[in-house]
N, C-alpha and C positions, 0 to 999 in steps of 0.2 A: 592506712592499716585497718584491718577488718578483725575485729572481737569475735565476731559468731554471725551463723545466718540462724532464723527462727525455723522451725518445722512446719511441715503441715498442718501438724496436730496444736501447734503453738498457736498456730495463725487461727485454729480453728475456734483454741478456746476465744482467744483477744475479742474476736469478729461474734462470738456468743454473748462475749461479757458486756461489750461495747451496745450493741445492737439493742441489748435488754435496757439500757440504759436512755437512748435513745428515743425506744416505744413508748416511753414514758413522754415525751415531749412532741414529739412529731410520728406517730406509726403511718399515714399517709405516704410520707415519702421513701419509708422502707419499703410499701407495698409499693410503692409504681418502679420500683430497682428489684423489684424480685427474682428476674430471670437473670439479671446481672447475677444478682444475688447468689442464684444456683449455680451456674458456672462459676464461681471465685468456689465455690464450696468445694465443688468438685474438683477444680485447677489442684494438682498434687506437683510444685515446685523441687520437691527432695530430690528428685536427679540430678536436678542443674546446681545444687548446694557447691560441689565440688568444684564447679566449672566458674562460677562466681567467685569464688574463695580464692581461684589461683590468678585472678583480675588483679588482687590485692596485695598490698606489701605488707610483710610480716612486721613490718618495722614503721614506724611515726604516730600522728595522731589518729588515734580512732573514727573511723567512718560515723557520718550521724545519723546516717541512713542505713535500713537493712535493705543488701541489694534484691534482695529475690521480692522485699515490699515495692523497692522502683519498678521493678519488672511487671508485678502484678498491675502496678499503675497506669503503667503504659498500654498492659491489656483492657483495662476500666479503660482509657479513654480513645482505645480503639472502637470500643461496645457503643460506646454514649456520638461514635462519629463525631468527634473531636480532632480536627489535625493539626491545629496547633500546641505545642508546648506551652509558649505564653500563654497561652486560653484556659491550659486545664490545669498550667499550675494557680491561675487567678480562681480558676474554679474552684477546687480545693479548697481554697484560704475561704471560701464563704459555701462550702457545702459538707457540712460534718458525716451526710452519711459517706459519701462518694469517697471521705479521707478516712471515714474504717474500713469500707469496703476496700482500700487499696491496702489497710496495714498500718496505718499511721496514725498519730494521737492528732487527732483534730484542732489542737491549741499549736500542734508544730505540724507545718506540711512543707516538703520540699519545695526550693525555689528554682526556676528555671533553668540555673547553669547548672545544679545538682544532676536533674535530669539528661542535659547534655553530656557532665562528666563521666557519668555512667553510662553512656553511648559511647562515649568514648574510649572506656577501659575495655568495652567488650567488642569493639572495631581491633580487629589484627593486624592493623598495616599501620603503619609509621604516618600520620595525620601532619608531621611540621614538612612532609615532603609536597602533600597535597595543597598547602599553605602555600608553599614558596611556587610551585605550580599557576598558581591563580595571578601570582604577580608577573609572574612571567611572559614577555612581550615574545608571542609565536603569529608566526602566518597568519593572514588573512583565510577563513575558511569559506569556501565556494559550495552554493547548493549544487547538488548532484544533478547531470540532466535527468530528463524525465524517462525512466524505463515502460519498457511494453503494455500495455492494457491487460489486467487481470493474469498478469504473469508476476511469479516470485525471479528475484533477480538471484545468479550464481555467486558462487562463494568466489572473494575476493583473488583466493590464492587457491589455487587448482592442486589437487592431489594432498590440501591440508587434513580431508577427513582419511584420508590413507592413513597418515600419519601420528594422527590421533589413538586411529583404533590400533593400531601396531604398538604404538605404546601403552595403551589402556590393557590390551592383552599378556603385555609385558610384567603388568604388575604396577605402573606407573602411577602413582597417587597426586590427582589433581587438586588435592584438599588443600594445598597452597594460598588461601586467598585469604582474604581479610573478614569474609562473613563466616569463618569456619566456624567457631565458636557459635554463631547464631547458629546454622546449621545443623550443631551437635544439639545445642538444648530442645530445640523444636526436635529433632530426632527422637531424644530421649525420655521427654515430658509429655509430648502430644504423640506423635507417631505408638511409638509404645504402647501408650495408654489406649489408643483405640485399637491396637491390636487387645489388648488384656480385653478390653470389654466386647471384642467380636464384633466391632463395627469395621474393620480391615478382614479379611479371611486370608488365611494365610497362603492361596493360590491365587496371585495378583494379576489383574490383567490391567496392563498402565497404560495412561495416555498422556503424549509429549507435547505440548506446542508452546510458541512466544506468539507475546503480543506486547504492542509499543505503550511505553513512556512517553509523554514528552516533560522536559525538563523544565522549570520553572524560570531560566534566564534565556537571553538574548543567542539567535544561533551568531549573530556579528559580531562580540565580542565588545568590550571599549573603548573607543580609539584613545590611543595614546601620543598624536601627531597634531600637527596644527594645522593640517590642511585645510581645516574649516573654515581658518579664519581667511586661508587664502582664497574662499571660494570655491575649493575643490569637496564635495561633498560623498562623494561614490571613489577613495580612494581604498589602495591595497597595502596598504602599510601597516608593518604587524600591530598585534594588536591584544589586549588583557581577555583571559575566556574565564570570565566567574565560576563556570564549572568545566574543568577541565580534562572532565572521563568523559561527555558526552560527544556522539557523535552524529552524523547525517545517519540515518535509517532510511527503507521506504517500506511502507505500510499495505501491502500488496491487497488490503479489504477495502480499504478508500483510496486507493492506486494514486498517495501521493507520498513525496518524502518528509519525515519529521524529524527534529532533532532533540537526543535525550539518549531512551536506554531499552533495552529491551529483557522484557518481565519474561525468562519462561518457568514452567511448572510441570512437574511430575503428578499425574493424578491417577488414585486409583477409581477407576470408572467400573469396578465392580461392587465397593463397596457402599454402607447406605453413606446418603446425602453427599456420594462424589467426593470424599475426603482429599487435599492436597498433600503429597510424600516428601513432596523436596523442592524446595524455592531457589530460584539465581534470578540477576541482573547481571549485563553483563552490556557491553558497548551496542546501540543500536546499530553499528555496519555487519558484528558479527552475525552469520550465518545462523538458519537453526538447526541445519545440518551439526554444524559445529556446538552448537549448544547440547544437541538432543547426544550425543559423545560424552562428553565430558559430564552432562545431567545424570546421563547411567552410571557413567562408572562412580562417582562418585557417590547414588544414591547407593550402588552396591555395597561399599567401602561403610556406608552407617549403619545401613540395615540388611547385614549379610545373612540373618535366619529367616527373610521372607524369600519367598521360591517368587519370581515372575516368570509363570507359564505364558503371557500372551501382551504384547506391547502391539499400541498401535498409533500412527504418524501419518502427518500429512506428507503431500507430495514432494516438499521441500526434504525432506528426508529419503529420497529414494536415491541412493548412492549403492552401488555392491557392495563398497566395506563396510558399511552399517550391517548388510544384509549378514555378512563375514562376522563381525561381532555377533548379534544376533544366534549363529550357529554356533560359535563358541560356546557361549553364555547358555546354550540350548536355551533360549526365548523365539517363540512363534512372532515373526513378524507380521504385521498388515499396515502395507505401505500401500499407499494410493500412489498410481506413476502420475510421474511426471509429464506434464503436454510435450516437452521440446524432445522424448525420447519413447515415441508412441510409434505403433507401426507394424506390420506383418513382418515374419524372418521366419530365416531358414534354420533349423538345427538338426544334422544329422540326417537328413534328406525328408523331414517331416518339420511341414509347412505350419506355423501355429499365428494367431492373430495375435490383436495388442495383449490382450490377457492371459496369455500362454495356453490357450483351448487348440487343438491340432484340427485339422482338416484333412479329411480322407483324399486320397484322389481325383475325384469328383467336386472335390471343394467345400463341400457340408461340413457344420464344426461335427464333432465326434461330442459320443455324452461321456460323461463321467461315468466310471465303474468299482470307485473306492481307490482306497488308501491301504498300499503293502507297506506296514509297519516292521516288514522281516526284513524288505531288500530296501525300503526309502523309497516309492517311487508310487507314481500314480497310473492307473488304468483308465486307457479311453477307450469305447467301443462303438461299434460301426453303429450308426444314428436310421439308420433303415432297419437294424435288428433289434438293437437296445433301445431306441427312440422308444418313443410316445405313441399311443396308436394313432393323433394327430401330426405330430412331426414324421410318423415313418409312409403316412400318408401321401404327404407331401413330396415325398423323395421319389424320383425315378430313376433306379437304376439298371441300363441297357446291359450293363457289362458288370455283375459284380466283382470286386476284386480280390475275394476269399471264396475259396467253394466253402467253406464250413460252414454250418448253421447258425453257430456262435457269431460270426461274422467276423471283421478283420479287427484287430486288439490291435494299440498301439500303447507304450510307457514311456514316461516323461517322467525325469528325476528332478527335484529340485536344486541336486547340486549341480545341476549342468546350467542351470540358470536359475538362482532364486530368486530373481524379482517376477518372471513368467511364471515358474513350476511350481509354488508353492505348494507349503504342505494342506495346508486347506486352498480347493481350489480358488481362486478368482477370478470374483464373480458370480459365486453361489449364491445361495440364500444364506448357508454357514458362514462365509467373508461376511457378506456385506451387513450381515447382524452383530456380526462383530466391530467389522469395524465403525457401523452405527453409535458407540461407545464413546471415539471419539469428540460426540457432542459435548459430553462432559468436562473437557477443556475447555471450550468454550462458557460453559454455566459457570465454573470456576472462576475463568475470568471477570465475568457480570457480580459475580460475587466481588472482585476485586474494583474494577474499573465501576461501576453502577451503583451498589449496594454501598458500599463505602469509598467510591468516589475519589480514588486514591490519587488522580490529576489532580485534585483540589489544592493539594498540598503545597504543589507551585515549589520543591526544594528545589535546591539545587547545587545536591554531591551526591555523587554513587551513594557514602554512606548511608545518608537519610533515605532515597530511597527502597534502600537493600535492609532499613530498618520498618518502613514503612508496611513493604509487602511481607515480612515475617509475620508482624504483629498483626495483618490482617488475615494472613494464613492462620495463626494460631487461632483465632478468633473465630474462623470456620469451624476450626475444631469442634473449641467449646460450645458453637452455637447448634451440633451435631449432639455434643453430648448431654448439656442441657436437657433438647426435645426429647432424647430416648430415655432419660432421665424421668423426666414428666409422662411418659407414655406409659413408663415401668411401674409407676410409683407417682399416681397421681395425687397423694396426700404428701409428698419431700415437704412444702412449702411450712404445713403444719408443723414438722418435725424440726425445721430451721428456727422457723422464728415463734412455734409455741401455738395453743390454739387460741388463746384468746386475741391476740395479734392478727392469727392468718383467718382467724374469723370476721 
């Protein structure tokens, strides 16, 4: 049963009251938590009030903990790189500012299972399934052969991302899962809030990618046979998997396979410090075709007032129905192709190379000549006429094949093929500045894997780590809003904690 959650303004007095108390005895170590400091200041919990409250039964003995204090706590000891639970509740119990800065009365700080059970109530999937799972005597699991050098491996089930977007077009809501609940609060608390303060603009240009997990237990599972004792050491008989959502992945950057989970992310790579929109985990064999489907629609589904003009992906994402969403949605694709579907073709008796650039007669690409916004479709012109006084230079041609002055126009529509025709061409200087962008999933990631170190963690359940990367994503947030905080408002620190303290 849950009495009340505290406010913002609650927490804000508590953390005034407390603090001043404090500086009386120790002000050193209020100053070396400053930055924490500022980000808990700023941190405005009040949206997720509701969403916590309905964790809760109306009915029994009252909770001893305020949840949106455990939450904050979780965020302190993502700050301080802490990934143990055991750690930072031991911590607590011997560090009185770290137990105000989270919310809590320093003579009482939560105990380990507190923390877990409150993982628990805001995990949506049924945990005694997951239980009986782990006991559970399955197959032997075999590493995968080894795939191609510096090649991404195809999605399992051929025609699954058709299927996807057919349905996502449908209206079909993928928010089925057990992190929905985390999803919504980082939505509404962090996502939001950087849109309020104009650190998001409200014309997004997103960038998708996964990057590997690996999981904390054994990809062999525990034998449950006695073949050992018979000598037989390398047998196949079923066998207990401690974590039993992970699976074989392969890691197409160090071209080998791992086993665990795969991290992707939505990021808006327009705004300041590369802000992260939307977090999933999800099986390391699934596809990021299949992720980058299900990552949109869903981020659509929570933050339906931001407009995304311009998404961009790697080559793993180059599928037509992606392309097919995309033009629904009206979002500018920039997809980088794929090596295995590269190559010169014919459309409509105009010959174009791997980036959909046409070739005159003669074989010369044609230059570009702009974007008709009336009919959709692109102008290419004769490269002896339109060229460059160096490329028209270069051209000889015996026979031209337009008498006009103009020279010979050619259009290419991008409905006729949108991974060639696009509506900005590729290949420009326009694509490829754009989609230079998607670096920013990558810095994202180093923020994730690097910065805070999130392998460290060694769990081993989806849960943990689908709790792990939230509270590292919100943690970007605050480490954004903080800096612009202090950039704005170089005296905040004075104002917190008083001048004779921040002096």
């Amino acid at each position: 049963m849950l009495v009340k959650c505290r406010s913002h303004v609650g927490f804000r007095e508590f953390l005034h009251t407390q603090l001043s108390r404090l500086a009386l005895v120790g002000p050193s170590r209020i100053l070396f938590l400053a930055s924490s400091l500022v980000k808990l200041w700023m941190l405005n919990l009040d949206p997720a009030i509701p969403l916590l409250i309905s964790c809760y039964s109306s009915r029994g003995r009252p909770a001893a903990f305020d949840p949106a204090d455990l939450l904050r706590s979780l965020l302190l000891m993502t700050d301080q790189k802490v990934s143990s639970i055991t750690q930072w509740a031991r911590i607590l119990r011997n560090d009185r500012v770290l137990a105000c800065l989270s919310g809590f009365d320093p003579a009482k700080t939560p105990s380990v299972g507190t923390f877990y059970a409150f993982m628990d109530r805001l995990w949506q999937g049924d945990l005694s399934k997951v239980r009986a799972r782990r006991l559970q005597l399955r197959p032997c699991r075999k590493k995968p052969r080894k795939a191609k050098s510096g090649k991404k491996l195809s999605p399992k089930r051929p025609g699954v991302v058709k299927k996807l977007v057919d349905q996502a077009l449908k209206g079909r809501s993928f928010t089925r899962r057990p992190e929905r609940l985390l999803q919504e609060i980082f939505a509404r608390c962090f996502v939001d809030h950087a849109v309020a303060l104009g650190l998001i603009p409200a014309s997004l240009t997103l960038s998708g990618d996964g990057t590997s997990l690996r999981t904390g237990t054994s990809p062999y599972g525990v034998k449950a046979c006695d073949c050992r004792k018979q000598g037989n050491y390398r047998c196949s008989c079923p066998r207990r998997y401690p974590d039993p959502d992970a699976t074989w992945g392969w890691d197409s950057y160090r071209e080998e396979f791992y086993y665990g989970y795969s991290l992707y992310e939505l990021v808006a790579s327009n705004s300041i410090g590369e802000l992260p929109l939307f977090v999933s985990v999800a099986q390391a064999s699934r596809h990021d075709s299949v992720l980058g489907v299900v990552a949109l629609a869903e981020f659509k589904k929570l933050q339906p007032h931001l407009e995304i003009a311009k998404a961009v992906w790697d080559s793993a994402h180059d599928a037509y129905d992606f392309y097919r969403l995309h033009r629904e949605w009206n979002i500018e694709p920039f997809i980088e192709l794929n090596a295995r579907h590269k190559g010169c073709r014919k459309l409509s008796s105009i010959e174009v190379n791997q980036y959909g650039v046409p070739r005159c007669p003669q074989g010369c690409l044609m230059v570009y000549g702009g974007f008709d916004k009336d009919r959709h479709r692109l102008k290419w012109r004769c490269p002896k006429v339109a060229g460059s006084r160096r490329l028209s230079s270069q051209i000889t041609c015996a026979k031209p094949c337009s008498p006009s002055p103009y020279g010979r126009t050619v259009y290419t529509k991008p409905m006729d093929d949108p991974r060639l025709f696009t509506t900005t061409p590729r290949g420009s200087p326009s694509w490829k500045k754009t989609y230079a962008r998607r670096t920013s999933s990558e810095r994202c990631f180093k923020h994730v894997k690097i910065d805070h170190a999130i392998e460290r963690c060694r769990s081993r359940s989806s849960r943990a780590w689908v709790w792990h990367a939230h509270l590292i994503a919100m943690n970007h947030h605050l480490d954004v809003w903080a800096k612009s905080a202090l950039n704005a408002n170089p005296d905040i620190l004075t104002e917190l904690l008083g001048t004779p303290l921040a002096a």
